[in-house]
N, CA and C atoms as an extended XYZ file, in Angstrom:
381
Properties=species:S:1:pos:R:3:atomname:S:1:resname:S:1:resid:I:1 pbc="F F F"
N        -0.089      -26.160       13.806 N   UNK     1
C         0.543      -24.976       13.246 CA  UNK     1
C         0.301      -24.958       11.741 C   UNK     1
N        -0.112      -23.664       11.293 N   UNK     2
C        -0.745      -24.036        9.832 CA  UNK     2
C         0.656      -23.199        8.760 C   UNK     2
N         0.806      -23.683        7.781 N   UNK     3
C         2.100      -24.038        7.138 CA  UNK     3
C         1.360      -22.521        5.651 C   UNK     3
N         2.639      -20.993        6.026 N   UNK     4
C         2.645      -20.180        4.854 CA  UNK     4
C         3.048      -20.800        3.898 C   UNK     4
N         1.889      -20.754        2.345 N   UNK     5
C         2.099      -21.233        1.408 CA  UNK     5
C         2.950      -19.373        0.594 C   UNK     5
N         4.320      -19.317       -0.448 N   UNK     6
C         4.514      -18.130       -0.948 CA  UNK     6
C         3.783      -18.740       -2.438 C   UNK     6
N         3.366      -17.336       -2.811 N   UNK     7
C         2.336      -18.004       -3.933 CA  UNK     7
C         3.425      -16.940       -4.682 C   UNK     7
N         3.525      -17.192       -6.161 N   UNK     8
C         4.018      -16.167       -6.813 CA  UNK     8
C         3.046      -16.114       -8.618 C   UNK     8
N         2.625      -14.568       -8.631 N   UNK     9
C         1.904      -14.217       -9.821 CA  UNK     9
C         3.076      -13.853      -10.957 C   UNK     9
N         2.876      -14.058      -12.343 N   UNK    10
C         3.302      -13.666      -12.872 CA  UNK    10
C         2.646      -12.987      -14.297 C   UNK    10
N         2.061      -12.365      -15.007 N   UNK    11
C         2.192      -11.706      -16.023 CA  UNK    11
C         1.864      -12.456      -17.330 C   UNK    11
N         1.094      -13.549      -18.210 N   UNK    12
C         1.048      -13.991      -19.132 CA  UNK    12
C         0.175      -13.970      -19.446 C   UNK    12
N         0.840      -13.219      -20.932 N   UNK    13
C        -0.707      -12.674      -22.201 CA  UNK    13
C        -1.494      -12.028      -21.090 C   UNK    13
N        -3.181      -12.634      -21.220 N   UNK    14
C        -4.534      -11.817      -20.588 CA  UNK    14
C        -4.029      -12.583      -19.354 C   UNK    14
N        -3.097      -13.142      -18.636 N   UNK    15
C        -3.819      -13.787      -17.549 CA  UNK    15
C        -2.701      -13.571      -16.583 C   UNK    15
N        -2.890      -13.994      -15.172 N   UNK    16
C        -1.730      -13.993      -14.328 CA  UNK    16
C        -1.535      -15.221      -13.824 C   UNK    16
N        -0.483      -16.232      -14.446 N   UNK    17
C        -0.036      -17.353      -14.146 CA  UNK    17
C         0.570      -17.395      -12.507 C   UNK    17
N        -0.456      -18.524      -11.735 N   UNK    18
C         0.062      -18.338      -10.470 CA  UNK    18
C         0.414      -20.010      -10.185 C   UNK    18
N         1.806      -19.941       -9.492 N   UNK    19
C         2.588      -20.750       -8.910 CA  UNK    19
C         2.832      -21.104       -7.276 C   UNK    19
N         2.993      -22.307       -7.022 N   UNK    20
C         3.684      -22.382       -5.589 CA  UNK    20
C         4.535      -23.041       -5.074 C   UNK    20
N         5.588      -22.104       -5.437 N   UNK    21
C         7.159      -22.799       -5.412 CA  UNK    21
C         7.417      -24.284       -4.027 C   UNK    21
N         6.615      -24.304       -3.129 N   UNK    22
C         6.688      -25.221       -1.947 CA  UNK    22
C         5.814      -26.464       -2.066 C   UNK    22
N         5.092      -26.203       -3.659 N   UNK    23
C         3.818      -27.788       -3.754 CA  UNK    23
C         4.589      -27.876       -5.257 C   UNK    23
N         4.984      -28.978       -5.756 N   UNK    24
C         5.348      -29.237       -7.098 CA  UNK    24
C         3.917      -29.492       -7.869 C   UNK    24
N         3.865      -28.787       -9.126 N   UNK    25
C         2.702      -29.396       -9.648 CA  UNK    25
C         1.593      -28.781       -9.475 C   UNK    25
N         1.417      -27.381       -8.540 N   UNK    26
C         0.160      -26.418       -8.378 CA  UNK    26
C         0.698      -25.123       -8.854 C   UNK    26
N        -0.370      -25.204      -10.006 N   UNK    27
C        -0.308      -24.113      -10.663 CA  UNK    27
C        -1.913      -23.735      -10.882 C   UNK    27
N        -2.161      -22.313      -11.125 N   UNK    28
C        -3.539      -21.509      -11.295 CA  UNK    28
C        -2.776      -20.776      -12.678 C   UNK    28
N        -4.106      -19.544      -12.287 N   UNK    29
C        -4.049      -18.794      -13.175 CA  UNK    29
C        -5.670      -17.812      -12.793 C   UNK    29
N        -5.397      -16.538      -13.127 N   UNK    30
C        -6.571      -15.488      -12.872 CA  UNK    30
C        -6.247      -14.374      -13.702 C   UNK    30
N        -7.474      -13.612      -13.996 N   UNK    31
C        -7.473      -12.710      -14.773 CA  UNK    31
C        -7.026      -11.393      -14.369 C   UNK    31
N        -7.425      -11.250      -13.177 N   UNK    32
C        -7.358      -10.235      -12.215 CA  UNK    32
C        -6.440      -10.275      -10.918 C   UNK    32
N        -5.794       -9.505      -10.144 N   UNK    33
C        -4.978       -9.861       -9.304 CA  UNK    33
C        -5.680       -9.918       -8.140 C   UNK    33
N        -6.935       -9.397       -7.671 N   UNK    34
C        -7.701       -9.597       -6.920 CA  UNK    34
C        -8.157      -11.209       -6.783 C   UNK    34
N        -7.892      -11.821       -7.351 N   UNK    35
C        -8.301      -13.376       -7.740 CA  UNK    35
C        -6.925      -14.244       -7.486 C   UNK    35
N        -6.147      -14.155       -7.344 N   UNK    36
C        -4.703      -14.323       -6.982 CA  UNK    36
C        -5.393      -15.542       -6.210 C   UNK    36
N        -5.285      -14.479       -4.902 N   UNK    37
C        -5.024      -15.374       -3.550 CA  UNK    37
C        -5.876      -16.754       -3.809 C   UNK    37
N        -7.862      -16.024       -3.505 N   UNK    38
C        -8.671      -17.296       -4.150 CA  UNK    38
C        -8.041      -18.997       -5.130 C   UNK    38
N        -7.822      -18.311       -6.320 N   UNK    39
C        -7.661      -19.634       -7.487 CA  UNK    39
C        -6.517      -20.359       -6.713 C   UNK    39
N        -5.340      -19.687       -5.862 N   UNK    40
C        -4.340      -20.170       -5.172 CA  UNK    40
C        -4.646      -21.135       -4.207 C   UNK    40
N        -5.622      -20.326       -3.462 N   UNK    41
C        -5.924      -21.456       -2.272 CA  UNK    41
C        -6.761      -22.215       -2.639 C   UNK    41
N        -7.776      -22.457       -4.060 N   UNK    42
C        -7.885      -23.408       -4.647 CA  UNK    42
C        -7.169      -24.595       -5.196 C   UNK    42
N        -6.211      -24.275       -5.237 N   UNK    43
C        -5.169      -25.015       -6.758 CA  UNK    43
C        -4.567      -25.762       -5.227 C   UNK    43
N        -4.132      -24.961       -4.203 N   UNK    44
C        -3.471      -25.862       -3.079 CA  UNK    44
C        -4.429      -26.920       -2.341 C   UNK    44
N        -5.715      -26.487       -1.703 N   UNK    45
C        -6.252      -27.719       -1.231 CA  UNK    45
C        -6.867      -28.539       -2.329 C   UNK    45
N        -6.807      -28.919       -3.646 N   UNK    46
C        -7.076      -29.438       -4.359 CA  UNK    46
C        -5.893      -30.380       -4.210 C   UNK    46
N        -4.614      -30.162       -4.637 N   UNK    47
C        -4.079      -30.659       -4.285 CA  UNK    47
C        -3.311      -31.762       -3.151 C   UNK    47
N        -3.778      -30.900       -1.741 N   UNK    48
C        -3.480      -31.436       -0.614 CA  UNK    48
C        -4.972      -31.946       -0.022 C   UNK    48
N        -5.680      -32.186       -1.076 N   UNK    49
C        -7.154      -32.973       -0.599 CA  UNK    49
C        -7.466      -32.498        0.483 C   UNK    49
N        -7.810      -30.689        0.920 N   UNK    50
C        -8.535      -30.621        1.796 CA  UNK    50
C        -9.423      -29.270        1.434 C   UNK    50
N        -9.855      -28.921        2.597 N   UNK    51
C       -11.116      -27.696        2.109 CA  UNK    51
C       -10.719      -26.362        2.071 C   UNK    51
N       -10.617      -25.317        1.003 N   UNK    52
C        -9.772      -24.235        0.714 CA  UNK    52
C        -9.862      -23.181        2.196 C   UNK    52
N       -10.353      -23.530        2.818 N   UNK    53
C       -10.874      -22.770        4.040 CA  UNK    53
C        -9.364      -23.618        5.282 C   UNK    53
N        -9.157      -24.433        5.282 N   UNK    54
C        -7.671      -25.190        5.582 CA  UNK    54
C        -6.571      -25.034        5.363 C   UNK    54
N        -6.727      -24.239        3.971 N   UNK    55
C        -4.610      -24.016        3.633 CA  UNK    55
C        -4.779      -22.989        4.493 C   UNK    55
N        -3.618      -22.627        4.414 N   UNK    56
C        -2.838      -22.178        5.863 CA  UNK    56
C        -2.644      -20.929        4.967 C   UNK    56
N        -1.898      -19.772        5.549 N   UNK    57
C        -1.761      -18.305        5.020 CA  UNK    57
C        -0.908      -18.273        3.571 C   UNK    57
N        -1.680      -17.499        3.004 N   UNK    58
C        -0.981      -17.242        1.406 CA  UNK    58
C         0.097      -15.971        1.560 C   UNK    58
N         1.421      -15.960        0.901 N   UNK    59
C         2.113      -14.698        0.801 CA  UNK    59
C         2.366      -14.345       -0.676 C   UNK    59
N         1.610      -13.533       -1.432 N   UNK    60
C         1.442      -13.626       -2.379 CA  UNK    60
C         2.429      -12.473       -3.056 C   UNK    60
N         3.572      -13.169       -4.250 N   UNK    61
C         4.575      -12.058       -4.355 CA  UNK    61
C         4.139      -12.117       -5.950 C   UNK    61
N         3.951      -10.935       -6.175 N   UNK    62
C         3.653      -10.284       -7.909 CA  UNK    62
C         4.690       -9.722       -8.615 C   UNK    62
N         5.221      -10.181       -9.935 N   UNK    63
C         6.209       -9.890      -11.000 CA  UNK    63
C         5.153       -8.857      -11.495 C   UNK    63
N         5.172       -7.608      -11.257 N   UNK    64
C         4.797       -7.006      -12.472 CA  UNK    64
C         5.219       -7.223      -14.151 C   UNK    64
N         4.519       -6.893      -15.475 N   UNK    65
C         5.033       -6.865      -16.592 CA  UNK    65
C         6.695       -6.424      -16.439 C   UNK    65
N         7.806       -6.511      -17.348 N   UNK    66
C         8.986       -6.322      -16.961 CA  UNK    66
C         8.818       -4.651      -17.554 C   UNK    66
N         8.043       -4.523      -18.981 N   UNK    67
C         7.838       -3.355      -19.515 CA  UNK    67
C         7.380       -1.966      -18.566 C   UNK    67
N         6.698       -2.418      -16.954 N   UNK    68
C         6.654       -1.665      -16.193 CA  UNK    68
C         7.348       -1.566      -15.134 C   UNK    68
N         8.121       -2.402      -14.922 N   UNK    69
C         8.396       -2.131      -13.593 CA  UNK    69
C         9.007       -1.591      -13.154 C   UNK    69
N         9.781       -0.914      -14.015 N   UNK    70
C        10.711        0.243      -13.589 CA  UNK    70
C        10.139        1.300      -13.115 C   UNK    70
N         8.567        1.824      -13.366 N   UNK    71
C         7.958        2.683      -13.695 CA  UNK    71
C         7.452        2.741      -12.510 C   UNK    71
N         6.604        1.648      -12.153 N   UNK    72
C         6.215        1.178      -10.348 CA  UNK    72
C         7.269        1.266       -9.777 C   UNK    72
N         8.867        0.752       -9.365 N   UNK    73
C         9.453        1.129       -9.087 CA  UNK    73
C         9.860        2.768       -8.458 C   UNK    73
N         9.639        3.532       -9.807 N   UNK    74
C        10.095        4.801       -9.588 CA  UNK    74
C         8.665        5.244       -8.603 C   UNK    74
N         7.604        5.134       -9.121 N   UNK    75
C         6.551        5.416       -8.494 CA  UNK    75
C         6.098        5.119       -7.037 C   UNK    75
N         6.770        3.902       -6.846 N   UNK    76
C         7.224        3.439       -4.935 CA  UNK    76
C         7.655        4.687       -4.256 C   UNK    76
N         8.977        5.188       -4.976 N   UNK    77
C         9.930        5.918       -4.571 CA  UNK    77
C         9.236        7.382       -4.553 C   UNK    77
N         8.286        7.687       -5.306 N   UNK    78
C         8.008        8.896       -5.623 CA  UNK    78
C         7.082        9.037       -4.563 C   UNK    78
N         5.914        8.179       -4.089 N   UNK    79
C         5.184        7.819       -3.241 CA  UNK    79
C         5.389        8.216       -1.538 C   UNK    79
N         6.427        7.782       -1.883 N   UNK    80
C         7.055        7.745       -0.379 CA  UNK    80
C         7.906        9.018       -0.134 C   UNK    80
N         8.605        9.602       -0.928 N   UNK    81
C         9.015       11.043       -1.328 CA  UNK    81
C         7.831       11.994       -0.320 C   UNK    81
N         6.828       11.806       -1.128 N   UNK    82
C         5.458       12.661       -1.407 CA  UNK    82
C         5.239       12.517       -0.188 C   UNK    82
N         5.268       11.236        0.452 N   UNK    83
C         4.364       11.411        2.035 CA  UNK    83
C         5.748       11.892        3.087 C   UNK    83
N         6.754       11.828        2.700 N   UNK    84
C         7.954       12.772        3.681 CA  UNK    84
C         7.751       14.425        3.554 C   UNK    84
N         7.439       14.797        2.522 N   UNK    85
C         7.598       16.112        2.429 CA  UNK    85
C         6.354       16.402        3.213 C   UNK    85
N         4.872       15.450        3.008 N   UNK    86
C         3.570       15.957        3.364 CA  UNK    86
C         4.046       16.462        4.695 C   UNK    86
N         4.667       15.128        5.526 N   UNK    87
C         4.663       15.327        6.933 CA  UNK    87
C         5.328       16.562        7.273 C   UNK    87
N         6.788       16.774        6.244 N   UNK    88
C         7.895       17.730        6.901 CA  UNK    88
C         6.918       19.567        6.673 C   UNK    88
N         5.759       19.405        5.721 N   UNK    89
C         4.842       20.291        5.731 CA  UNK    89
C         4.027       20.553        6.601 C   UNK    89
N         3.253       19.542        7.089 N   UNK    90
C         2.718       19.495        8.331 CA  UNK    90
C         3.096       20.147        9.645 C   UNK    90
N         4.497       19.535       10.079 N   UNK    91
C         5.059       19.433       11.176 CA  UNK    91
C         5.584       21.475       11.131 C   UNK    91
N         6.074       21.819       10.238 N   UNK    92
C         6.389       23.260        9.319 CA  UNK    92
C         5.423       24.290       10.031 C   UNK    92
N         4.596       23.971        9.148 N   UNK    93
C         3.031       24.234        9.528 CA  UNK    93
C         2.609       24.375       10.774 C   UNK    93
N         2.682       23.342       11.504 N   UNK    94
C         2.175       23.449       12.797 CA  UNK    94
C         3.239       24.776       13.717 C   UNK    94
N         4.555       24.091       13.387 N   UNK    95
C         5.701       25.228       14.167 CA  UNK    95
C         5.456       26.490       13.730 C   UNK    95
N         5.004       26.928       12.912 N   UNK    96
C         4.828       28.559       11.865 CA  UNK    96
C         3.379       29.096       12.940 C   UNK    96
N         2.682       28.336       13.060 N   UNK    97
C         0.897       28.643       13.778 CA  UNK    97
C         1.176       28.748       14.835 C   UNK    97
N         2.089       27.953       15.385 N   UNK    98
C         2.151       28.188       16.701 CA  UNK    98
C         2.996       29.275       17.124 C   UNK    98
N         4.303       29.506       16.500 N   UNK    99
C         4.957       30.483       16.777 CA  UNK    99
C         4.286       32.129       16.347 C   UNK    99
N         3.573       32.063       15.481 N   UNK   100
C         2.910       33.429       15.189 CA  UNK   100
C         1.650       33.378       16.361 C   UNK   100
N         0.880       32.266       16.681 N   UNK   101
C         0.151       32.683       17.863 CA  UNK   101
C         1.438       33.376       19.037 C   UNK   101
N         2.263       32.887       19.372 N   UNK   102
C         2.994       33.255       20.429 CA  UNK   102
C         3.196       34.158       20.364 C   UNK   102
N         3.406       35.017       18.874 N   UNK   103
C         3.606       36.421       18.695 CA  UNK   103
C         3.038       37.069       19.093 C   UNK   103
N         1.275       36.839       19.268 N   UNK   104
C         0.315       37.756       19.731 CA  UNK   104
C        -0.863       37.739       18.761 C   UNK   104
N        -0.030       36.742       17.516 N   UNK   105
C        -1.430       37.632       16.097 CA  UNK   105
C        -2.404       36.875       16.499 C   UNK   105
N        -3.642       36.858       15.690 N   UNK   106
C        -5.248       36.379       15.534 CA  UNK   106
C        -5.334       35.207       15.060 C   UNK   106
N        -5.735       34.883       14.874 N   UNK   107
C        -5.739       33.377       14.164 CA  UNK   107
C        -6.217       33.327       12.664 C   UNK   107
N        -7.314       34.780       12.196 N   UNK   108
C        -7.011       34.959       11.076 CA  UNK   108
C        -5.865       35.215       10.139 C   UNK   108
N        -5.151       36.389       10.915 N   UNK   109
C        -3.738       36.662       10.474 CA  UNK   109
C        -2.856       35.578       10.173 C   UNK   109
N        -2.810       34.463       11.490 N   UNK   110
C        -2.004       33.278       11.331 CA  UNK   110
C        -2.514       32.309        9.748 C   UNK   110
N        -3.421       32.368        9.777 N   UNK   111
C        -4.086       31.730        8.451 CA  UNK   111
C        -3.876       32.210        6.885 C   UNK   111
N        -4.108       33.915        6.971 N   UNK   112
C        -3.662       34.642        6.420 CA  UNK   112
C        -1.872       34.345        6.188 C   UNK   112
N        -1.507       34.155        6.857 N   UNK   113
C         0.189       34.333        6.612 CA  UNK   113
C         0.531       33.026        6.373 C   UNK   113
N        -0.256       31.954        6.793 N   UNK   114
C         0.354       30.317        6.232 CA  UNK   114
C        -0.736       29.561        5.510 C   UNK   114
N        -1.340       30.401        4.479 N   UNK   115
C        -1.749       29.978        3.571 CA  UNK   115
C        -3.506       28.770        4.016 C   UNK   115
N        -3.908       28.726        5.164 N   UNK   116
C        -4.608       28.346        5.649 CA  UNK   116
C        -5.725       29.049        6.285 C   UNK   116
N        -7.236       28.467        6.200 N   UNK   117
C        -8.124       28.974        7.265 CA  UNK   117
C        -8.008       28.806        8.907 C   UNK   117
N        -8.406       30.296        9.144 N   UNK   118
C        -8.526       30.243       10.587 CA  UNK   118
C        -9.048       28.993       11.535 C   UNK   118
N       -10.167       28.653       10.854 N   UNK   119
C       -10.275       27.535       11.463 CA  UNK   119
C        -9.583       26.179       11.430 C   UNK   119
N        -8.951       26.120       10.640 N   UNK   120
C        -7.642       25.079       10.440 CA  UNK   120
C        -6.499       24.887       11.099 C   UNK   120
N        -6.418       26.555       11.271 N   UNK   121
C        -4.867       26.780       12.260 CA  UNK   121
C        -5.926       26.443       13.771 C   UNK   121
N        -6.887       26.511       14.304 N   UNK   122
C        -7.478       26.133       15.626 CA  UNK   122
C        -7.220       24.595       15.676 C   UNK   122
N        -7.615       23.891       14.369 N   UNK   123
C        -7.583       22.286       14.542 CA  UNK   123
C        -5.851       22.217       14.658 C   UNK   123
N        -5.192       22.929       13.973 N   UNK   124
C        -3.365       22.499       14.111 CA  UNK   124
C        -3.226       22.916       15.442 C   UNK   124
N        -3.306       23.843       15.662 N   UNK   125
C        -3.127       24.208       17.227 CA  UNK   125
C        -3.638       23.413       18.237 C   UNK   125
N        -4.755       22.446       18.145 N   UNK   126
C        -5.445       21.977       18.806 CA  UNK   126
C        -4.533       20.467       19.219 C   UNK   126
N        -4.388       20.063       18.001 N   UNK   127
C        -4.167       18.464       18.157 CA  UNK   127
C        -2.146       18.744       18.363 C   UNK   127
């Protein structure tokens, strides 16, 4: 059974100081957060004298700067906002096309009246 290492990045000067709270004594560091995981599962089988292809799964948790994180924060929230309304548009959308087909209109008209091409309201109608 191969043993999750939690790796944690943090934020210093140019670099991102990386830690692993479960090995005393392994510490990295990378420039980029894309490089995280890598220098990590370096710094651990170095440590545990084996081949970086051997440590076991990384869970890698990132401190953003503190100066942002409120900002990512809000931006999580805004994110996720954005994809509720997409759907509650969607779903809108689809009920509006379908109920004006039921009316009798064209499918231009339907397009015409919800802001969409005819051929668009065929793919909503479709799926």
């Amino acid at each position: 059974m191969s043993t999750t290492y939690r790796i944690e990045a943090v934020r210093s000067g140019d670099w991102w100081a990386i830690t692993v709270p479960e090995l005393d004594g392994v510490f990295s560091q990378a420039k980029r957060l894309d490089q995280v995981e890598a220098n990590a599962r370096e710094a651990i089988a170095m440590m545990l004298d084996i081949e970086p292809d051997e440590v076991g799964d990384l869970e890698v948790q990132v401190t953003p700067p503190a100066t942002v994180a409120e900002l990512l924060e809000a931006l999580t929230i805004s994110v996720a906002d954005a994809e509720e309304a997409s759907e509650r548009v969607a779903r809108i959308r689809r009920e509006a096309a379908q109920a004006l087909r039921d009316e009798g209109l064209p499918m231009r008209d339907v397009g015409e009246l919800i802001g969409i091409s005819h051929q668009r309201v065929s793919q909503i109608l479709a799926s």
